[in-house]
C-alpha positions in Angstrom: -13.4 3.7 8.1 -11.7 6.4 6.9 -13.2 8.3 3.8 -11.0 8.5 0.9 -11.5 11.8 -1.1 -12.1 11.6 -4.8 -10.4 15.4 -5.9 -7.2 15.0 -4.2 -4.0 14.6 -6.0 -1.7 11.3 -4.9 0.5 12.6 -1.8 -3.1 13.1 -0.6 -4.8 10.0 -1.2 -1.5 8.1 -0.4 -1.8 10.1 3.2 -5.5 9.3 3.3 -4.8 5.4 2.3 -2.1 5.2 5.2 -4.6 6.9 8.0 -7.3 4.2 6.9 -4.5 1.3 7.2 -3.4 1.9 10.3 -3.9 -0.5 12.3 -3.4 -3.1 10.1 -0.1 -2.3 8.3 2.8 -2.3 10.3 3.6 1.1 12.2 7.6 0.9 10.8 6.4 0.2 7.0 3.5 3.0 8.0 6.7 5.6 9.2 8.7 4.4 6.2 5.8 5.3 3.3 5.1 8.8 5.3 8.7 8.9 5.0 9.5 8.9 1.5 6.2 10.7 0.8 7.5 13.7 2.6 10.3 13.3 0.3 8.7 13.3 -2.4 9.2 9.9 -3.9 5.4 9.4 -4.3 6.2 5.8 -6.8 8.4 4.3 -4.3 5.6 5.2 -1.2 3.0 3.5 -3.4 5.1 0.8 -4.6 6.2 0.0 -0.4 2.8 0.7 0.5 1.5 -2.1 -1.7 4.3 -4.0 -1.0 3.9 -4.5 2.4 0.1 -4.9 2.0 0.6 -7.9 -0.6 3.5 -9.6 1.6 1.3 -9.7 4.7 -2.0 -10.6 2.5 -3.7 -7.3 4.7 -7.3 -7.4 4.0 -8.6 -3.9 1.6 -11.7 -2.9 1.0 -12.5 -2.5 -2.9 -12.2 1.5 -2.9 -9.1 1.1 -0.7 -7.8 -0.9 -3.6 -9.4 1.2 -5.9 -7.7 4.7 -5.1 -5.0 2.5 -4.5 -4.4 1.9 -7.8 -5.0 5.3 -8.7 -2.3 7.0 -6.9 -0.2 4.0 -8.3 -1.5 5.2 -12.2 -0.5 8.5 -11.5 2.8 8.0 -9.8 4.0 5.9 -12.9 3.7 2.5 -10.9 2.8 -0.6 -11.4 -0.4 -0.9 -10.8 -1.3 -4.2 -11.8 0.5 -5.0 -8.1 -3.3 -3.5 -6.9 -4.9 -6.3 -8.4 -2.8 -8.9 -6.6 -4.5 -7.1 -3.0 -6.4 -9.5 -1.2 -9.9 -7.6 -1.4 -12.9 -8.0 1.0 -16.2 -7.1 1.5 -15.3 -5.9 5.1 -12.4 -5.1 6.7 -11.8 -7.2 9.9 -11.1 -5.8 12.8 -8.4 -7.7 14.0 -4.2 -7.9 14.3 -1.6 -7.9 12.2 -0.8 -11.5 10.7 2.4 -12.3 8.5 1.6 -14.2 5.1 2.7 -17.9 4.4 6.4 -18.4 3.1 4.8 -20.9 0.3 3.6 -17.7 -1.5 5.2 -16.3 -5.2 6.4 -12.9 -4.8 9.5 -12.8 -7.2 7.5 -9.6 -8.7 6.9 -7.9 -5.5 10.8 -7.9 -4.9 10.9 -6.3 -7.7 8.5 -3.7 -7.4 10.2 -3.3 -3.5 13.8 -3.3 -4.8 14.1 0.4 -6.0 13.6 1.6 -2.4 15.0 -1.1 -0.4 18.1 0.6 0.1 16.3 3.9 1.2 14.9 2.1 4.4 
């Protein structure tokens, strides 16, 4: 587990957030947030990053989630889509699964849509 550092500003956590994660999140949507973080577009990395964690129901630890949220407060986000992050106890230790199709994410397309055309 990667420690998440409380006095760092969002590019930082976000960075921090993606080396915990990876792994588990997908290595194109991992290239894709490191992407438009070196851009500059902190909200949109976020926003992706919590995106692609919600639409594949990735397991998060509670601080994950936590700090999470954070970087999405401070970037202006959303970040009631933190809430919606399937939380655990533990993180497993296993592969990447895809979430059902019989899930509701009309509000995740929304929160995606701003940088959909950016990738």
């Amino acid at each position: 587990m990667v420690d998440i550092a409380e006095g760092t500003g969002p590019a930082d956590r976000l960075q921090t957030l993606l080396l915990a994660m990876t792994g588990r999140v997908d290595d194109d949507a991992v290239n894709s947030t490191r992407e438009l973080i070196g851009t500059g577009r902190l909200d949109a990395a976020a926003e992706y990053l919590t995106g692609c964690l919600l639409a594949g129901r990735i397991p998060v630890s509670s601080t994950e989630q936590y700090h999470l949220r954070r970087v999405l407060d401070d970037t202006r986000s959303s970040h009631g889509l933190a809430d919606r992050l399937h939380v655990v106890d533990a993180v497993p230790d296993e592969e990447h699964r895809f979430a059902g199709p019989e899930e509701d994410d009309g509000d995740l397309v929304a929160a995606l849509a701003p940088v959909n055309s950016r990738l």
